[in-house]
C-alpha positions as CSV (number, residue, x, y, z in Angstrom):
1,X,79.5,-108.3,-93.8
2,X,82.2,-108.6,-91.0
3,X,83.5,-111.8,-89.9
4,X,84.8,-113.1,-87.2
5,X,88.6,-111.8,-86.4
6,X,91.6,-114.3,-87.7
7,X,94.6,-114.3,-86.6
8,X,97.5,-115.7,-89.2
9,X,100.9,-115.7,-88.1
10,X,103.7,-115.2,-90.8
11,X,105.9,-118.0,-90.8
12,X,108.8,-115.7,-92.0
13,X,109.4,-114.8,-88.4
14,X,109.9,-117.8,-87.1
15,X,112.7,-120.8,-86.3
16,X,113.0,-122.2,-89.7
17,X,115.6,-124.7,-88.2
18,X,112.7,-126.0,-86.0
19,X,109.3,-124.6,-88.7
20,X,107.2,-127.8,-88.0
21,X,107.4,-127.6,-84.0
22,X,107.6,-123.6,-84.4
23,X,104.4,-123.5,-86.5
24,X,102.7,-126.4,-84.5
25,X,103.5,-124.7,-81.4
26,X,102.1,-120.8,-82.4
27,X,99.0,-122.9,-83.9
28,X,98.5,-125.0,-80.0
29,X,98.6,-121.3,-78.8
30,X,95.5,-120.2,-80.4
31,X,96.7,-118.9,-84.2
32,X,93.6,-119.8,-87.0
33,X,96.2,-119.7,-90.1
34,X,99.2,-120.3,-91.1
35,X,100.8,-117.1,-93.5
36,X,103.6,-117.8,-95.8
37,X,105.2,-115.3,-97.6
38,X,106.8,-116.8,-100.8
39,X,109.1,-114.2,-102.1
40,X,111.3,-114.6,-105.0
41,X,114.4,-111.7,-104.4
42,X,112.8,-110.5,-108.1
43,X,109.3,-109.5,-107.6
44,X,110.8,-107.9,-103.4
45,X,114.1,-107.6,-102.5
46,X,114.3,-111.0,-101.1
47,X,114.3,-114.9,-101.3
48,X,112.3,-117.0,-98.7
49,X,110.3,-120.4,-99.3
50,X,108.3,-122.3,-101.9
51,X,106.3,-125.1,-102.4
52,X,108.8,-127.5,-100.9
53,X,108.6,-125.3,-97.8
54,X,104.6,-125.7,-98.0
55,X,104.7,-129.6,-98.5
56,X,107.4,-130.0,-95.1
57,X,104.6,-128.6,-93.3
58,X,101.7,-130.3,-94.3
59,X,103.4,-133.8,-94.4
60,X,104.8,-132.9,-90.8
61,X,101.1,-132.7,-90.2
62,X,100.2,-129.5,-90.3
63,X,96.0,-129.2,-91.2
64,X,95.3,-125.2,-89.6
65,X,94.2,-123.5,-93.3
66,X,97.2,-122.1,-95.4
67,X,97.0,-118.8,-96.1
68,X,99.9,-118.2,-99.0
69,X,101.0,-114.6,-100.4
70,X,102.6,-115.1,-103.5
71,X,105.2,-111.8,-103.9
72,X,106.5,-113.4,-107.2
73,X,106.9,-113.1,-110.7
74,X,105.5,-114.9,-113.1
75,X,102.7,-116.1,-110.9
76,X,100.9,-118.9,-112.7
77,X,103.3,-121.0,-112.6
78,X,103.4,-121.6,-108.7
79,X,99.5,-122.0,-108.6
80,X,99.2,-125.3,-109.3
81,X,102.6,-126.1,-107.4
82,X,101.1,-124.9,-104.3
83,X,97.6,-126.0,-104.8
84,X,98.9,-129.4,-104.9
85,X,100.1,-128.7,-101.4
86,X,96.1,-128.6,-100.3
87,X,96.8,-124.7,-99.1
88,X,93.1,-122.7,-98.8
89,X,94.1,-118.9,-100.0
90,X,96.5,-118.0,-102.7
91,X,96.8,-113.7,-103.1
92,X,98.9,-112.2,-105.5
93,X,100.1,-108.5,-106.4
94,X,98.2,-107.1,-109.7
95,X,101.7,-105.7,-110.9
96,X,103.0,-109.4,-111.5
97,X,100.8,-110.7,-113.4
98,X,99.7,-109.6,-117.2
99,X,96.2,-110.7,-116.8
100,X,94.7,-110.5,-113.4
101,X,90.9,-111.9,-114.0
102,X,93.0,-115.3,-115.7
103,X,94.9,-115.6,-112.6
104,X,92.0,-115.3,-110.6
105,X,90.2,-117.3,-112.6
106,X,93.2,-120.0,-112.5
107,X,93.5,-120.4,-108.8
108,X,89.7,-120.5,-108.6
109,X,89.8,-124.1,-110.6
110,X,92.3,-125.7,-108.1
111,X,89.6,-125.2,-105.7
112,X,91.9,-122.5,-103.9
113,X,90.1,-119.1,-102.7
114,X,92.1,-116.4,-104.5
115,X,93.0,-113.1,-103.6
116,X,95.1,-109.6,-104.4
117,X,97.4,-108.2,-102.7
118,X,97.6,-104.4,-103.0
119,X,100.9,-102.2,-101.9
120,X,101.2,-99.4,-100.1
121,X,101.3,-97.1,-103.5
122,X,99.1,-99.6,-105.1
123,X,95.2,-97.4,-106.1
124,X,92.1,-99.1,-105.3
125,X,91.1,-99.2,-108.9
126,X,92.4,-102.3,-109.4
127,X,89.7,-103.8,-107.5
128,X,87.2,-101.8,-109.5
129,X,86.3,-105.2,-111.8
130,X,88.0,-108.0,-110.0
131,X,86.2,-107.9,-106.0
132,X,83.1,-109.8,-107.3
133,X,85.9,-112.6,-108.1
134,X,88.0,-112.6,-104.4
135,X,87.7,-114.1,-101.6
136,X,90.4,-112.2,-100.2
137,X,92.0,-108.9,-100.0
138,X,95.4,-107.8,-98.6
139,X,96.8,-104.8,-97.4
140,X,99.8,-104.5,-97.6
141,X,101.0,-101.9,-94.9
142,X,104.5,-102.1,-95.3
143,X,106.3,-102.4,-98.6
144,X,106.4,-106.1,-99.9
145,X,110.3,-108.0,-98.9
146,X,110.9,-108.0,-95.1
147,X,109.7,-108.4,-91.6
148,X,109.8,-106.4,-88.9
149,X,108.5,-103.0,-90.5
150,X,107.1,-100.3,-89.1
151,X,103.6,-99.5,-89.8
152,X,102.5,-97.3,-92.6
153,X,99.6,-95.0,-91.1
154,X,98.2,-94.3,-94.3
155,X,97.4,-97.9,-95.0
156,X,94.3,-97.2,-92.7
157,X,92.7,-94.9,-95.1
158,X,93.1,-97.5,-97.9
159,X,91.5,-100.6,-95.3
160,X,88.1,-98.3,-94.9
161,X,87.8,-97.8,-98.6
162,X,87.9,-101.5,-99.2
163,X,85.9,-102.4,-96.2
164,X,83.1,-99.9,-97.4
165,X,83.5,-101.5,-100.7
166,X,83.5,-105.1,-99.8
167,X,80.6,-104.0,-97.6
168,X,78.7,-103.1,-100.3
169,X,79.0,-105.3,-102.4
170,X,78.1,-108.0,-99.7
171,X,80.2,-111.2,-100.3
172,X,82.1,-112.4,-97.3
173,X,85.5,-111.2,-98.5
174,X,88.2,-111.6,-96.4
175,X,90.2,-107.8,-95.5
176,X,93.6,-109.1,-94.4
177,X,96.5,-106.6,-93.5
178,X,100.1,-107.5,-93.1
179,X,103.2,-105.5,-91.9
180,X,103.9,-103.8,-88.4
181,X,101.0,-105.0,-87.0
182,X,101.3,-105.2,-83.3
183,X,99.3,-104.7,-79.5
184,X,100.0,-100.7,-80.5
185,X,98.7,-101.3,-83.7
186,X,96.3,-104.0,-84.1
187,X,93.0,-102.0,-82.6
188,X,93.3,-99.4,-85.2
189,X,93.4,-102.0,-88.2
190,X,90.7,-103.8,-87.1
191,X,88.5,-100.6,-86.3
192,X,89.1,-99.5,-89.8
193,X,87.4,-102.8,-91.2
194,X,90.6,-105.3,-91.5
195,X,88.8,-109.2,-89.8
196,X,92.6,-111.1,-91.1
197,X,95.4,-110.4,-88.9
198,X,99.0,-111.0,-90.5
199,X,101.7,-110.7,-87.6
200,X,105.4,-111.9,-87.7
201,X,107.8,-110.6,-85.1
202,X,105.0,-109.5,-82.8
203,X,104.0,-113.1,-82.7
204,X,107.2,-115.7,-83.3
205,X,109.7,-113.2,-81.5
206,X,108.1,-113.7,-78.2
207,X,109.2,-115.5,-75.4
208,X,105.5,-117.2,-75.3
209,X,103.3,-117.9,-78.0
210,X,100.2,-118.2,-76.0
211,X,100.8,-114.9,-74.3
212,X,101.1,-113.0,-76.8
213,X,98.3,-114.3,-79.1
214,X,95.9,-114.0,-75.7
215,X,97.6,-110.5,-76.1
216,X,95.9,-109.9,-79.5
217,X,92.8,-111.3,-77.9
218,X,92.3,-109.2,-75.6
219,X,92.6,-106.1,-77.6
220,X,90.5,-107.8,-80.2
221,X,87.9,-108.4,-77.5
């Protein structure tokens, strides 16, 4: 059950000292989400925004869906933080969390389609009794705690196993990939089964939003 290709730029990558306009602008250029990265310099090796961060943006008037990747620990504490915020997707990492189907289950009350987020070493089997429950899965093709990564080749083997999965199981789940996607990468991600594209430097680090997401376009097309 592919869907239709989104593109959800990582806010981590871009102007903090100018995040409204910066997000506004990437969003004018054609972007569907908006991807924040909370990270907690506990759970990864570094310290980036929270739900403060999530509330500038949508009182600055931000309405694109808000697609937030929790890389914290303990996780159940920020859901209802956030979900007062109004975001759409919350995905967490199985390893921060003692009990996965509660935390599921928890962000799933707010009215907030939850997800995991799986690492590089991460197995598959941790999908084995929770997919039936997401609406989201994330790749995670780098290792969690920074931009600008290169691209971990082997995260394309793991991508057709949960597409041929999610496939089979038929629900419209969302296959999302984040880390060193970029125009060399990004037709080989979505070949494999990814219809979520995360992108950060590839994206904010350009001189023109709307060229280069008309550059993901066009490979996408």
């Amino acid at each position: 059950m592919k869907q239709p290709v989104l593109i959800a730029p990582s806010i981590l990558s871009a102007d903090f000292a100018r995040l409204g306009d910066d997000v506004a602008t990437m969003l004018a250029a054609g972007a569907d989400m908006v991807h924040i990265d909370v990270m907690d310099q506990h759970f990864v090796p570094n310290l980036t925004m929270g739900p403060v961060v999530v509330g500038a943006l949508k009182h600055y008037g931000i309405t694109a869906p808000f697609d937030v990747h929790l890389m914290t620990t303990p996780v159940d504490t920020l859901v209802p933080e956030m979900a007062a915020h109004g975001v759409s997707y919350i995905t967490f990492h199985p390893e921060a969390t003692y009990h996965v189907d509660r935390t599921i289950q928890l962000i799933r009350s707010f009215g907030i389609s939850p997800g995991l987020a799986l690492n590089p070493a991460t197995p598959l089997s941790v999908l084995d009794h929770t997919l039936d429950q997401l609406d989201m899965v994330l790749v995670m093709s780098v290792n969690p705690g920074f931009g600008g990564q290169p691209f971990i080749p082997s995260s394309l083997e793991k991508i057709r196993a949960i597409r041929q999965r999610i496939d089979q199981l038929g629900r419209p789940i969302r296959l999302e990939v984040d880390g060193g996607i970029g125009l060399q990468t990004l037709r080989a991600v979505v070949d494999a089964g990814a219809d979520t594209i995360v992108a950060g430097t590839a994206l904010f680090k350009t001189p023109s939003y709307h060229a280069a997401i008309q550059g993901f376009r066009q490979v996408l097309a």
